[in-house]
Every structure is written in structure tokens, then in C-alpha cells.
C-alpha positions as CSV (number, residue, x, y, z in Angstrom):
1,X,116.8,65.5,86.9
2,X,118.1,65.8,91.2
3,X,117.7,69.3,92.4
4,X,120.9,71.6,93.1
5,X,120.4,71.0,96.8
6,X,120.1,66.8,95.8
7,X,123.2,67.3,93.5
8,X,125.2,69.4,96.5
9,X,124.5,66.1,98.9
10,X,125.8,64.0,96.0
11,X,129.6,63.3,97.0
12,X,128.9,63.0,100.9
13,X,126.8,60.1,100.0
14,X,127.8,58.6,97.0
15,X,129.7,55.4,98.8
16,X,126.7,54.8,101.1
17,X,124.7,54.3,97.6
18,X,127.1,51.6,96.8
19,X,124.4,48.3,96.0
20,X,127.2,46.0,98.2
21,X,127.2,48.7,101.1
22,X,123.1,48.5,101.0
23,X,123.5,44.7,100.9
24,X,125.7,43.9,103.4
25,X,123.5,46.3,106.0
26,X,121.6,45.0,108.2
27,X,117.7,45.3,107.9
28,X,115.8,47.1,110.0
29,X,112.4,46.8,108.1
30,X,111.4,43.7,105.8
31,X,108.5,43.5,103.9
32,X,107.7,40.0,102.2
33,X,105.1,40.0,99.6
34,X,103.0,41.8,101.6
35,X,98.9,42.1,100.3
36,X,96.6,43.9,101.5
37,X,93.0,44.1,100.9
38,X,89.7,46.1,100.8
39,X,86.6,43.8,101.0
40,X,83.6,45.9,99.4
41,X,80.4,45.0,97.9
42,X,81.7,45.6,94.7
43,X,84.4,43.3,95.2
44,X,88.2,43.0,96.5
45,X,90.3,45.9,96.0
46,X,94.1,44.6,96.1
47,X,95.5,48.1,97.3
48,X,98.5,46.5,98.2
49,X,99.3,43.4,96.0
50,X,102.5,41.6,96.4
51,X,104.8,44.1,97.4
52,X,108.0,43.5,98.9
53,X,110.6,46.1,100.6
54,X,113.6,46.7,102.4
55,X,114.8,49.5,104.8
56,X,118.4,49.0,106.1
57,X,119.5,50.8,109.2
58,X,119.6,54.1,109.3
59,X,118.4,55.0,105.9
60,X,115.9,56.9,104.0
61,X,113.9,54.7,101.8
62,X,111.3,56.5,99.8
63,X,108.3,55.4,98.1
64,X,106.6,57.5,95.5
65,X,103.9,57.2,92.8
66,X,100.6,58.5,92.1
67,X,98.0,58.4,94.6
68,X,95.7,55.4,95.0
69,X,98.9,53.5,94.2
70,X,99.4,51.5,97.8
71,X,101.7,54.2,99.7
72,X,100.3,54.8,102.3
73,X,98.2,51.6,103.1
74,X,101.7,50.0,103.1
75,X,102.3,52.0,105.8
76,X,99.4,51.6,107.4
77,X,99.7,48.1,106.9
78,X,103.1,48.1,109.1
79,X,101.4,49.9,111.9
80,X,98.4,47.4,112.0
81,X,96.4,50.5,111.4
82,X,94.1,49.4,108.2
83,X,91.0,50.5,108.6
84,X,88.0,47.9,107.7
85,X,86.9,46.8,105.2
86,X,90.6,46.2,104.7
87,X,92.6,43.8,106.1
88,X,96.3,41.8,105.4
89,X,95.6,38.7,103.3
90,X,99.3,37.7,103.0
91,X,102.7,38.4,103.5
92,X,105.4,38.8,106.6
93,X,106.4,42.4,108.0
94,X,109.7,42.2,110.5
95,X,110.7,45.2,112.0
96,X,114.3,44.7,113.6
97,X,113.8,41.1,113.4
98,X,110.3,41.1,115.0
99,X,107.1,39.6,113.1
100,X,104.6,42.7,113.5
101,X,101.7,40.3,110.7
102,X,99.6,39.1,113.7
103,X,100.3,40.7,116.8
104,X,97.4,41.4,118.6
105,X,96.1,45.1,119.3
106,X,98.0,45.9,123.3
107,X,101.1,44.3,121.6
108,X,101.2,46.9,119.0
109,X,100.1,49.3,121.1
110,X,103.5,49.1,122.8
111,X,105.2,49.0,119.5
112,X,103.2,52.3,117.6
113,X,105.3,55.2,119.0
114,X,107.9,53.3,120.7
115,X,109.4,51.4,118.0
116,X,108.2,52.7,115.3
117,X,106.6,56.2,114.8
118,X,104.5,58.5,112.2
119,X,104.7,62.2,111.5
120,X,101.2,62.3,109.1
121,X,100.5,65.0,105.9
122,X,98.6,67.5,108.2
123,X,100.1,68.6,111.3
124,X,97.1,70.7,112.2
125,X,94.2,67.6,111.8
126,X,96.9,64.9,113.4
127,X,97.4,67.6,116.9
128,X,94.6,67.5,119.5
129,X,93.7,71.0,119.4
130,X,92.8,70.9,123.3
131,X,95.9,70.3,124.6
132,X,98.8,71.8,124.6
133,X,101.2,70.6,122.3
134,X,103.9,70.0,125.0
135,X,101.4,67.6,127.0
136,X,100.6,65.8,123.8
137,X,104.9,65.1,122.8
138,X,105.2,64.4,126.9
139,X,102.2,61.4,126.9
140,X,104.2,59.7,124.4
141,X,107.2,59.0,126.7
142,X,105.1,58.5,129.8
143,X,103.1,55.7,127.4
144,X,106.3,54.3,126.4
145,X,108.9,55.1,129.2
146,X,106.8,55.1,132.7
147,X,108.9,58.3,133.7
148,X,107.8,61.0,135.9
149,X,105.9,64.2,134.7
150,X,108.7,66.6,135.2
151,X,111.5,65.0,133.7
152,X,108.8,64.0,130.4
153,X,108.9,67.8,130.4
154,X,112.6,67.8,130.1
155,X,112.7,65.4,127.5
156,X,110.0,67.3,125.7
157,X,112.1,70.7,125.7
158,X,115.0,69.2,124.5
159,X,113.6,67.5,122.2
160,X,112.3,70.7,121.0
161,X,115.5,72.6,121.0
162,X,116.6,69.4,119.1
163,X,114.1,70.2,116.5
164,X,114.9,73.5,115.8
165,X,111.7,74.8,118.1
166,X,112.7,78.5,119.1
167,X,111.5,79.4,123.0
168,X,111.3,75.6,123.7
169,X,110.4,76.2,127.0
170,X,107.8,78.5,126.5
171,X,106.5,76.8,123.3
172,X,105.9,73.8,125.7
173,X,102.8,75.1,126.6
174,X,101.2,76.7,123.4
175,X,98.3,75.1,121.5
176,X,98.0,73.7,118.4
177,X,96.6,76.4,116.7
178,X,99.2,79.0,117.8
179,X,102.0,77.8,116.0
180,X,102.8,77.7,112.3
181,X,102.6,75.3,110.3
182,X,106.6,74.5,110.1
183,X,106.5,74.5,114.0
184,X,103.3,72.2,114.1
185,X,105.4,69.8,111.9
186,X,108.0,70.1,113.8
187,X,106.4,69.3,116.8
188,X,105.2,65.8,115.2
189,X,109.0,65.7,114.1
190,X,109.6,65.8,117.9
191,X,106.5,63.0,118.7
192,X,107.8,60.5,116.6
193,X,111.4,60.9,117.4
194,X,111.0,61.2,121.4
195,X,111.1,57.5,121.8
196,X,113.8,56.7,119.7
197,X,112.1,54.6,117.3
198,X,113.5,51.7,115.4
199,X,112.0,53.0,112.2
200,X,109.7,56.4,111.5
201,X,107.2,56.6,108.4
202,X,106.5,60.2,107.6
203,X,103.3,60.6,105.1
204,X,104.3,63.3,102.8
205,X,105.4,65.2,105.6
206,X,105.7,68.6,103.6
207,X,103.2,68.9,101.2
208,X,100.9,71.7,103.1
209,X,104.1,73.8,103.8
210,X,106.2,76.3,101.3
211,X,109.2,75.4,99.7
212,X,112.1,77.4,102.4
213,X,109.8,75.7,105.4
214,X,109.9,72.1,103.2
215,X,114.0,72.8,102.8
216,X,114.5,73.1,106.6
217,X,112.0,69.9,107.4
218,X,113.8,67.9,105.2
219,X,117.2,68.9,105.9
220,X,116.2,68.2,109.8
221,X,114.8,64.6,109.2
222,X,117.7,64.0,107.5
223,X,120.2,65.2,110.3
224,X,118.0,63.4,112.6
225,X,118.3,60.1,110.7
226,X,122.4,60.4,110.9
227,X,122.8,61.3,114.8
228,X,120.5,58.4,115.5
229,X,119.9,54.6,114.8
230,X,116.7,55.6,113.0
231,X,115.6,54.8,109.6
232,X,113.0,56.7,107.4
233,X,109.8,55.4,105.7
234,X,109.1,58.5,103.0
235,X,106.1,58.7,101.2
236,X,106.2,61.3,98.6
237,X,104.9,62.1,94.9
238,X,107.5,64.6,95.0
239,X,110.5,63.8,93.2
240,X,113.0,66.6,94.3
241,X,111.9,65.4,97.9
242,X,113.2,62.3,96.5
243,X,116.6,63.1,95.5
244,X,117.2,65.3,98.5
245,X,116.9,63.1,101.2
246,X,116.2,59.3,100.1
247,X,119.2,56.3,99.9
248,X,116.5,54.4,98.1
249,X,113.4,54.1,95.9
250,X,110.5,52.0,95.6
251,X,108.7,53.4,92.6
252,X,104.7,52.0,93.0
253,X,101.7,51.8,90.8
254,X,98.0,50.4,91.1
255,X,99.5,48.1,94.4
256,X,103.0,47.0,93.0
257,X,106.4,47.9,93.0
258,X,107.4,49.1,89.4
259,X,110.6,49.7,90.0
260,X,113.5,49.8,92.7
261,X,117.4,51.1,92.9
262,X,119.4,53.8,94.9
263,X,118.4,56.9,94.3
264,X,121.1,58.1,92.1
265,X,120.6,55.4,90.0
266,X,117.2,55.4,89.8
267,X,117.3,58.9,88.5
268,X,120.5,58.6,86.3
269,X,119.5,54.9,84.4
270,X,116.1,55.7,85.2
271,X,114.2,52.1,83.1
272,X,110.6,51.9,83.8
273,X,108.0,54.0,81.3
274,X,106.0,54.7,84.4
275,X,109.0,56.4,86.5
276,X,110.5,58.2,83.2
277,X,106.9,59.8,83.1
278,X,107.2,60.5,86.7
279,X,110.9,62.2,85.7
280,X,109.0,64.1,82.8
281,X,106.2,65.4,84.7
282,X,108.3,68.1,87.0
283,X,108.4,71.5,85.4
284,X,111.8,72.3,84.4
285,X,112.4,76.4,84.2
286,X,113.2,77.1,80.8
287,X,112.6,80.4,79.1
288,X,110.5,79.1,75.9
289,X,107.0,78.5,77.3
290,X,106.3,74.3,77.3
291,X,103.5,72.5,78.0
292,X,104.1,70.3,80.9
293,X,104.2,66.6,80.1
294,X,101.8,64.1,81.8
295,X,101.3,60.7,81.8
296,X,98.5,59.7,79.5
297,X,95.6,57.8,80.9
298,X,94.1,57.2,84.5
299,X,95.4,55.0,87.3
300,X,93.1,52.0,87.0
301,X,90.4,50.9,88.8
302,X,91.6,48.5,91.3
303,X,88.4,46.5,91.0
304,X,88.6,46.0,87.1
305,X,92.4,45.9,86.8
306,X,93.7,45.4,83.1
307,X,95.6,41.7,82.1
308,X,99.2,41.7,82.2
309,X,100.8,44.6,82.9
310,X,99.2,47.4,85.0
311,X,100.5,50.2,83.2
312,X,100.2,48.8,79.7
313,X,97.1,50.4,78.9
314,X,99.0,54.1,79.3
315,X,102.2,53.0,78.3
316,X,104.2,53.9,74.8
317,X,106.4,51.5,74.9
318,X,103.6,48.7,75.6
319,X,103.8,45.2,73.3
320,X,101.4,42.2,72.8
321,X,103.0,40.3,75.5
322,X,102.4,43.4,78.0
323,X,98.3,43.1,77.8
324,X,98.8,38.9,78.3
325,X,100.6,38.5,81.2
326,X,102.2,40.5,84.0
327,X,105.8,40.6,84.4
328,X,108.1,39.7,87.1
329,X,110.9,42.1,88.9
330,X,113.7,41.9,86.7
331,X,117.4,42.5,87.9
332,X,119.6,44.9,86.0
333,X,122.0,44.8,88.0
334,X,123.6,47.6,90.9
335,X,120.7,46.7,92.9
336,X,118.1,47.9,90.4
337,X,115.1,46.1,89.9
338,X,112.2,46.9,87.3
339,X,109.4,45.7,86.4
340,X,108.8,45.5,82.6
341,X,109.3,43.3,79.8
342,X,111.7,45.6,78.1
343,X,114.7,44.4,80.5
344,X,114.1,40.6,80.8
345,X,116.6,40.1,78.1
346,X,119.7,41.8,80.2
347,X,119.2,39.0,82.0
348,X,117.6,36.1,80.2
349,X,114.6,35.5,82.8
350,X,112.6,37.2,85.5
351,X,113.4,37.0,88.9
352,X,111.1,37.2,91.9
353,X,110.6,39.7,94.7
């Protein structure tokens, strides 16, 4: 199921895909049970219910799923950037061994940029399209570093070159709206990695560009990730994004984690019903004409959410004891972790988050 380009990367990375190698790393992101909750009129929408993650240093931890499944208000959620009528009920966040659940809005001020960054879906709506783009990279290390205009302007350019930003120099002064949109991303590329951040969460950072502009972003953040002691948030329904440039997966649906495991794992003993569909759903180029597979069914409404499991009501493989009660994370083993009562057995129990 990996792409050629996911399949190429395969035996430069197997070893770090090792489950003791992601074990014994150390952690640079840490989310504990984390919930996070819309308070309406029609009643609480658990966006984020329960989920628990783990990002060691300088690796690319993906999460995918279908939308309205808690991506990206987890990651809103570390930057303490949920808008009302949300807010975190529950749960720890440590970045680099620092709680970020409770900080008050100047401490995380300091943090947002510094230690840890974002490089949003739209480039064009996420650049102030009044200033230059150079003066917009430049305020986030005068923010963050309290340096002089001239040398923020040095940084900038090479940070630019860095980037793969052609004319850096001249670039430096253009506007939003007079680049493309690979050199826009690139310049939020070049935002979020000025400041050396701890950790960087990029919100399906390709989807408005083509697929040789998507090759070259990708293949950047990920050369950017190894020359630095920077580690990745990825947000992506895209699965060849996926196996390209992830270490790890955290497979969500309606506000939980379905299922977890390195990424060559997860896509070569893939378990969970809802990630097979997932697997199924990308068009495959055959030369018989097929009609492409989709996952039966809606993603529920978080406000009326179905007993037991989440997925039961559009899963095949769904039993009696699937619409009674939800199931627990269930270990099989080479750090791989699923959700469903179909692997309790391999281990004769759950086991918790």
C-alpha cells in the first residue's frame, strides 16, 4: 500500500522503526488522556475524548483520519489555541518535559513560535497580505530572540536559502500574493522553523498544492527534521503523505485513537476495520475500470454518539459486544496498539492508554 517514493525511504529507516529504538527515545511531546470539549446549546461535543500520544525526538508522528475526527483540535489543544465554546476538560500535555495544560495566555505566548511552531493548510489565508513576507518570518525572531533588525534580516535570508527559496534576498521583500503557492508554503516552512522549535505541527501542509510541489515540501520537512532537533506533528488524510515522511501513526476517529504503530507496520499488519478502509479507499491505477471503495456510513454526530464502539455502526466486522461497550487499546505487540475487540484475545485483556 506505501508509495514507490515511501518504499525508496524504506531501508534508510527501517532500524529507526524498531518499537525498542522508539521506546528507549526520549519524549519530546506527551499527551496524557487528553479531552477536549465544545460546550453548545445542544450539548457537549467531546471532539477530543481521551486521547493519548507520543512524539519522541526528532520524529515525524502523523495523525490521520476523516475530518471532524479530533486532528486538528488536538493540535490546537497543544498550542492553547481552542477557540470558545471549547475548552480542555482533562488531561496533561508536556512538551520537553514542560506542563503546557494551564499556563496562562503571556506564558504561551513565549512558547507559540519559540518552542513550538505551526505551518497551517493555507499559506495564502495564514500570510498577512500587507506585509512583506520577509518582515512577517523576521517578527518572529525579534518576538522570540530580542535581536536587532538587520541581523533578523540575515537570519530570514538564510533561512530562506535553507528552504529552498530562490533570490532569497530579493524574495525578502515580496508580498504574499506574489509568490506561488509552493513558495508561500515555504515561507511558513521558514516561520515555523526560524526559532528552532522544540516540536512543529503542520496542518495538512500540502493539500492546496500539486503533487511535484507536495514531493518537494515533504521531502524538505523531512530533511529539516534530520539536520535539526525538531520533531513533526503531521496532520493528514492522506495516506501516501503518510508513508513518505511519518515514523509513526495515530489512526483517529469521532475523538479517539483507533489505532497506533510505526508506520511500516501499520501499513503492513494493518488491524483496525476503520484504517483497512482508510488503506482501501486510495485509488490504485489498474487498467480494468473499478469503483473506488469507501467506507460505508457517516462519521457520527458527536452529540448523539452510538454505545460501545464508535465505528461499530459502519463496521463489517462489528459483533454484539461492539454496540455494548467500548473497547480498550489493545497491545499486539511491536508497539502496535488497536482499538477493537477483534485483538483482545492475542493478549487475554485490554490495556489502557
Amino acid at each position: 500500500m506505501m508509495t514507490n517514493l515511501a518504499a525508496g525511504r524504506a531501508a534508510d529507516r527501517i532500524m529507526d522503526m524498531a518499537a525498542d529504538t522508539a521506546a528507549e527515545a526520549q519524549e519530546m511531546l506527551a499527551i496524557t488522556d487528553l479531552k477536549t470539549h465544545f460546550f453548545t446549546q445542544k450539548g457537549v461535543v467531546p471532539a477530543v475524548d481521551g486521547v493519548s500520544i507520543r512524539i519522541p525526538e526528532k520524529q515525524v508522528m502523523g495523525i490521520v483520519g476523516e475530518s471532524g475526527c479530533g486532528k486538528s483540535v488536538t493540535a490546537m489543544s497543544i498550542l492553547q489555541l481552542v477557540s470558545r465554546p471549547g475548552r480542555i476538560v482533562g488531561g496533561s500535555i508536556m512538551l520537553d518535559g514542560e506542563e503546557l495544560v494551564g499556563k496562562s495566555v503571556k506564558e504561551m505566548r513565549n512558547i507559540r513560535g519559540n518552542k513550538v511552531s505551526v505551518i497551517f493548510q493555507e499559506p495564502m489565508t495564514s500570510l498577512n497580505p500587507v506585509y512583506t513576507v520577509g518582515r512577517q518570518v523576521s517578527e518572529a525572531i525579534t518576538v522570540h530572540r530580542q535581536v536587532g533588525k538587520q541581523e533578523a534580516r540575515q537570519q530570514v535570508v538564510e533561512m530562506f536559502k535553507a528552504v529552498g527559496i530562490p533570490e532569497a534576498e530579493r524574495r525578502f521583500n515580496s508580498f504574499p500574493h506574489q509568490l506561488s503557492g509552493g513558495l508561500r508554503q515555504r515561507v511558513m516552512i521558514a516561520m515555523a522553523m526560524v526559532c528552532q522549535p522544540k516540536l512543529m505541527i503542520a496542518d495538512e501542509p500540502t493539500t492546496a498544492l500539486d503533487v511535484t510541489i507536495e514531493a518537494q515540501i515533504l521531502h524538505l520537512m523531512r530533511r529539516l527534521e534530520e539536520k535539526s532537533n525538531t520533531s513533526i506533528m503531521l496532520i493528514t488524510h492522506n495516506m501516501g503523505v503518510v508513508a513518505e515522511i511519518c515514523d509513526f501513526v495515530y489512526v483517529m476517529y469521532a475523538g479517539k485513537v483507533m489505532e497506533q504503530a510505526p508506520v511500516f507496520e501499520l501499513f503492513d499488519h494493518t488491524k483496525h476495520p476503520y484504517t483497512k478502509g482508510l488503506l482501501n479507499s486510495i485509488p490504485k491505477p489498474t487498467e480494468e475500470k473499478q469503483r473506488l471503495y469507501n467506507i460505508k456510513g457517516m462519521v457520527p454526530n458527536l452529540l448523539r454518539l452510538p454505545k460501545g464502539c464508535r465505528f461499530s455502526p459502519r463496521c463489517e466486522y462489528a459483533m454484539p459486544e461492539c454496540r455494548e461497550r467500548e473497547p480498550e487499546l489493545y497491545d499486539c505487540g511491536k508497539n502496535h496498539k488497536v482499538r477493537c475487540f477483534l485483538y483482545q484475545k492475542d493478549q487475554g485483556g485490554g490495556a489502557d492508554e
